[in-house]
C-alpha positions in Angstrom: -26.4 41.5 -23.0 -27.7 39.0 -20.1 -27.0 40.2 -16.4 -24.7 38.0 -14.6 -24.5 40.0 -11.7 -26.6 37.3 -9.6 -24.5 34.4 -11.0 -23.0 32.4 -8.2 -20.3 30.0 -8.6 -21.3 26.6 -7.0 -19.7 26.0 -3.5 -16.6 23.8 -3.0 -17.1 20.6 -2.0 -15.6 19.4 1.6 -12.5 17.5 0.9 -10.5 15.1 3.7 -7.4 15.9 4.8 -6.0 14.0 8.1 -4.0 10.8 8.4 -1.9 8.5 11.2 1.3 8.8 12.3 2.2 5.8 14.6 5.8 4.8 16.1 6.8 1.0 17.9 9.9 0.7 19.7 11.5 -1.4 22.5 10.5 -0.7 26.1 12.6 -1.1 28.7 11.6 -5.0 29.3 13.0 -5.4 25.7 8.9 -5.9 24.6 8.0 -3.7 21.5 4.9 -2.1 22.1 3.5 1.7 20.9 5.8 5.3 21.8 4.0 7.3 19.6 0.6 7.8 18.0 -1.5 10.5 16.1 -4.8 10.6 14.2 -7.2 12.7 12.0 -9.8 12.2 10.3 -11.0 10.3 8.3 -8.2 8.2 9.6 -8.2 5.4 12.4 -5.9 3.1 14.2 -6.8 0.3 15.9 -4.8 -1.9 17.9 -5.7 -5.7 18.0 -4.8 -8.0 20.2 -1.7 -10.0 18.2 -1.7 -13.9 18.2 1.2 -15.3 20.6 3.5 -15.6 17.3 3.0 -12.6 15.6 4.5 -9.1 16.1 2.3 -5.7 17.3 -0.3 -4.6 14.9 -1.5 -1.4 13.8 -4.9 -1.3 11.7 -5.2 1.6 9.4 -9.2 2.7 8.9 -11.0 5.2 7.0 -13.8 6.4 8.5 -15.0 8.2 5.5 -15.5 4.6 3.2 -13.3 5.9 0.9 -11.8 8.8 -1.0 -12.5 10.9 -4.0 -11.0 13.5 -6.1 -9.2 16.3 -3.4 -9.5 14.0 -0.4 -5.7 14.0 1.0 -4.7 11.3 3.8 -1.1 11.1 5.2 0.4 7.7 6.7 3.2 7.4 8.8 4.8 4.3 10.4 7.9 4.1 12.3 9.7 1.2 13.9 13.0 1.2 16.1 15.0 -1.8 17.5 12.5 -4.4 16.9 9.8 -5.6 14.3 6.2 -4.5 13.9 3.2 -4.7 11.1 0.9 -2.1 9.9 -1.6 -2.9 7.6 -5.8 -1.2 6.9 -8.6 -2.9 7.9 -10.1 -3.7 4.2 -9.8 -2.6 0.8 -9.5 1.2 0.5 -12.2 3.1 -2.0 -11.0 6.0 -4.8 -14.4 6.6 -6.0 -15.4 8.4 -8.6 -14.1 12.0 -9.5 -16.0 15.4 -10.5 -16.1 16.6 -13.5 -14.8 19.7 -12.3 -12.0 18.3 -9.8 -8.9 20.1 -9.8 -6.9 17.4 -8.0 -6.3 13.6 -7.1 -6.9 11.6 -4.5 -4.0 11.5 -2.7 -2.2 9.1 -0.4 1.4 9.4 0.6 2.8 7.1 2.9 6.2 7.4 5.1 8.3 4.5 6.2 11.0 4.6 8.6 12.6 1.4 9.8 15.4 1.9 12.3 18.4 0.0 13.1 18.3 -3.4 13.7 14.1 -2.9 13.6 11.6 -4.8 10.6 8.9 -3.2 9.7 5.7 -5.2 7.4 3.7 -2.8 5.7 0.9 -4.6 4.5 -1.9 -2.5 3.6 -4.9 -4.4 1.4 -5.8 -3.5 -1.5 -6.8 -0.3 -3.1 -9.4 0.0 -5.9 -10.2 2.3 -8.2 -13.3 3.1 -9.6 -14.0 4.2 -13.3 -13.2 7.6 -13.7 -11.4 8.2 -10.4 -8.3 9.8 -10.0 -5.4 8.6 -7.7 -1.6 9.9 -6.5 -0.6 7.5 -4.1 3.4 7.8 -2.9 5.6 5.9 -0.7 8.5 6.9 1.0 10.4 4.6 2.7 13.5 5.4 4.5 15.9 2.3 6.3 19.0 2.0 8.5 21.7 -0.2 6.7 20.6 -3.5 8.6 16.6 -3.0 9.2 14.2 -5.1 7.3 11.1 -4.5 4.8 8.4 -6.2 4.1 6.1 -4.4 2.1 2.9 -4.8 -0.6 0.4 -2.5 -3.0 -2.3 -3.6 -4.6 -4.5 -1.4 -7.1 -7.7 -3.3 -8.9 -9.1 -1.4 -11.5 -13.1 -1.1 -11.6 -15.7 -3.3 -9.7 -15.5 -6.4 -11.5 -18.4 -8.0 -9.3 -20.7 -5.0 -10.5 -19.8 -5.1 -14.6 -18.0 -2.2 -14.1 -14.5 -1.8 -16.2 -11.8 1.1 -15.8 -12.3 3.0 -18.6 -11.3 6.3 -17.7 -9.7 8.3 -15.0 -6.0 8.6 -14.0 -3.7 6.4 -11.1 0.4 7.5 -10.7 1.8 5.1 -7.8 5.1 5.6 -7.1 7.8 4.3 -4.6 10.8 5.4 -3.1 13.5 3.3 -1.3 16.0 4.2 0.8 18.6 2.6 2.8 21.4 4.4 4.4 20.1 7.6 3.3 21.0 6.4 0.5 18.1 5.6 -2.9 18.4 2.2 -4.1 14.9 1.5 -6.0 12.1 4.2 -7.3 9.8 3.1 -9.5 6.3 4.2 -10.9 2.9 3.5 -12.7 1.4 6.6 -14.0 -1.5 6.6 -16.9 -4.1 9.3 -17.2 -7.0 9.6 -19.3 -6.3 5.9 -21.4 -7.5 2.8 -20.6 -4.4 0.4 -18.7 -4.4 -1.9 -22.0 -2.5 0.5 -23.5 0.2 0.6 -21.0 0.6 -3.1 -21.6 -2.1 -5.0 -19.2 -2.9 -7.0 -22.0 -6.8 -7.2 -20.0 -5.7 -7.2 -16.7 -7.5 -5.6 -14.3 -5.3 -5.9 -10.8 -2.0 -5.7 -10.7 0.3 -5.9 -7.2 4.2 -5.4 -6.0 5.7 -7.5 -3.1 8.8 -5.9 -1.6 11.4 -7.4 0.6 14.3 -5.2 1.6 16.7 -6.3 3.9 20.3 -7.5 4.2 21.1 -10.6 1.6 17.8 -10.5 0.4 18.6 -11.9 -2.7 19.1 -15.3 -1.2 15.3 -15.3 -1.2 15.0 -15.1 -4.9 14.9 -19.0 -6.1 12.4 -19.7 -3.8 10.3 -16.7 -3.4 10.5 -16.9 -6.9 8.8 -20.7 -7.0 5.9 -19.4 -4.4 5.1 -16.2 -7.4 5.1 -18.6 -10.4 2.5 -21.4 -8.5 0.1 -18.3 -8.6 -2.6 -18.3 -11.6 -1.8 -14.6 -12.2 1.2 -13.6 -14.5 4.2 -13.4 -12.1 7.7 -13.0 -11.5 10.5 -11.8 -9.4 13.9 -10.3 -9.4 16.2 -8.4 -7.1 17.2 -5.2 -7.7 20.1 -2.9 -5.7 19.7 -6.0 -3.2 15.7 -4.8 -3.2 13.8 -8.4 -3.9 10.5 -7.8 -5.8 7.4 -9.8 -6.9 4.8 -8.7 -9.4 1.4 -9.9 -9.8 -1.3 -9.0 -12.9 -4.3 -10.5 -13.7 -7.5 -10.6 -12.4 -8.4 -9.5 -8.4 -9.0 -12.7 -6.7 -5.5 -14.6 -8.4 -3.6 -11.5 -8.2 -4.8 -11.2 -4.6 -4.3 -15.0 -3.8 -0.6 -15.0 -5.4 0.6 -11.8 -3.4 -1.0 -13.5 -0.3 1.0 -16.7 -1.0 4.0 -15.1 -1.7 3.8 -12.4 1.6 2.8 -15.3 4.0 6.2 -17.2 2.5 8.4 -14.2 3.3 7.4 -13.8 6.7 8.4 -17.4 7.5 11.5 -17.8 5.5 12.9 -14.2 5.8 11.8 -13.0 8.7 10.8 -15.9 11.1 7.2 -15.1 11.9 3.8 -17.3 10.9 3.3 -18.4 7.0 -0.2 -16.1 7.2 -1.2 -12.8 7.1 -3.0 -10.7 9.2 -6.1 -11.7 10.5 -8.0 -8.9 8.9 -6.4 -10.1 5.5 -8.9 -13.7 6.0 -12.1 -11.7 7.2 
């Protein structure tokens, strides 16, 4: 019988845990401007200066370039009695997992608009690489009257380097609340099969706008005008008074048409500049 007594078992790999918690609200001059901030890495906030007609920005970063199989971030963004945008400096990375990972990537987010505040969550997009593994969860919480403007984006593969999704496992799921009380949840979850099977019909990016708010449903004719001029597959409906556009294709027209569609929103609904954030052009 061989001796194992000298058998080591490889050492666990470093994993990233950290994330951002940031908080706006209204000073006493009535200007919104930051109350509360913490960081960890591999997480980042920058502040840029905002362009006379836009609201306070917070840019998300992740130091690290991206994350892998065990790396856990944590997001938090809070608003109160006036309107604000978070969104990440560039596309976030899941790269590839280990054959012998015991857990996702994981990125849970938590939104809390106040009353009378809007909050635009506009994070880029996040792709995943073949055979990476990704739980991504959003929690968003609203006073009866505050607005939500809000986007995902997942791109499956590096399409610019041959590469297809193949394998590997992605659950994104939402939760939306206002009042306390849930009025949408929804979820894409495959593991182990390629998206095609789930219905993609070849697509390899897919993306959800999300406007919450009070009478957003008189949005929907028009907002739904802005999804269908897109070259992706589109369409939008209202649901619990929760307006929401969807976007599948490939990455640069599912991209374009969530772009399109965001920039109309933040005119029409919420009275700000038909463009996105600056870092969404560089």
């Amino acid at each position: 019988m061989p001796d194992t007594s000298q058998i080591v078992a490889p050492p666990r790999l470093q994993r990233g845990d950290g994330g951002v918690a940031v908080r706006f609200a209204r000073r006493s001059d009535g200007a919104m401007a930051l109350a509360h901030l913490w960081q960890s890495d591999p997480c980042r906030v920058l502040f840029p200066r905002a362009e006379a007609d836009e609201p306070p920005q917070a840019v998300i970063v992740t130091t690290s370039g991206g994350l892998t199989d065990g790396d856990r971030v944590r997001l938090g963004v809070e608003v109160e009695g006036g309107i604000a945008t978070a969104t990440t400096q560039a596309a976030e990375k899941i790269y590839r997992a280990a054959l012998a990972a015991d857990a996702p990537a994981r990125i849970d987010s938590t939104l809390r608009v106040g009353a009378g505040a809007t909050l635009e969550w506009l994070p880029q997009e996040t792709i995943v690489f073949d055979g990476a593994r990704l739980r991504r969860r959003v929690e968003a919480d609203l006073a009866d009257d505050a607005r939500l403007l809000a986007c995902e984006m997942v791109v499956l593969g590096r399409g610019a380097s041959g590469e297809r999704f193949t394998r590997g496992g992605v659950y994104d799921g939402w939760r939306l609340r206002r009042g306390g009380r849930l009025v949408w949840a929804d979820a894409l979850a495959f593991d182990g099969a390629p998206p095609d099977v789930a219905g993609f019909a070849g697509a390899t990016a897919l993306a959800t706008g999300i406007f919450a708010g009070p009478e957003a449903a008189r949005w929907l004719e028009a907002s739904r005008l802005v999804a269908e001029g897109s070259t992706a597959r589109a369409g939008v409906t209202v649901v619990n008074g929760v307006l929401l556009a969807r976007f599948l294709g490939e990455p640069l027209a599912v991209r374009r048409g969530l772009m399109e569609w965001l920039a109309f929103m933040r005119q029409d609904a919420l009275g700000g500049p038909r463009r996105l954030p600056r870092v969404w052009h560089v």
